[in-house]
N, C-alpha and C positions, 0 to 999 in steps of 0.2 A: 911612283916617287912621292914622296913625304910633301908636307906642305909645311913652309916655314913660317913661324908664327910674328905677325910685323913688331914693329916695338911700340904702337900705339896699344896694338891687344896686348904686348906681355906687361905695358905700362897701367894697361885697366885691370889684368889679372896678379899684379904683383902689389897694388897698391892698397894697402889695410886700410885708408881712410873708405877710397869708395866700397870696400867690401865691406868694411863695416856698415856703411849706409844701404848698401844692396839688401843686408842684412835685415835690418831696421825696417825697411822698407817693404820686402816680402813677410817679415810676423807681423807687420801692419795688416798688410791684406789674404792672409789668412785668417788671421784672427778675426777678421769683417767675412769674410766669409762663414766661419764657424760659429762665432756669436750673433750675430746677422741672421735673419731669415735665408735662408740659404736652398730654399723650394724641396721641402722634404715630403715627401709622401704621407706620414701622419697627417690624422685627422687633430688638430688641435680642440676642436669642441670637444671630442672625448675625455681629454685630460680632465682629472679632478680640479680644478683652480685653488689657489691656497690663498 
């Protein structure tokens, strides 16, 4: 049997303000992670420095 979805979730899944914020909020912390040190295996002392 199906599970029916409450109207508190269909009221957080339908509602464009908080998804726009969800939104905003996830390329925040991506982008901190990818601009960030983010624990990568390169050896930075090798790099040429500019």
């Amino acid at each position: 049997m199906t599970q029916r979805i409450s109207r508190i979730q269909r009221f957080k899944m339908m509602n464009p303000v908080l998804q726009f914020f969800k939104y905003i909020f996830l390329s925040i912390k991506i982008m901190l992670v990818v601009a960030g040190g983010h624990g990568s295996t390169k050896d930075n002392s090798k790099l040429p420095s500019s």
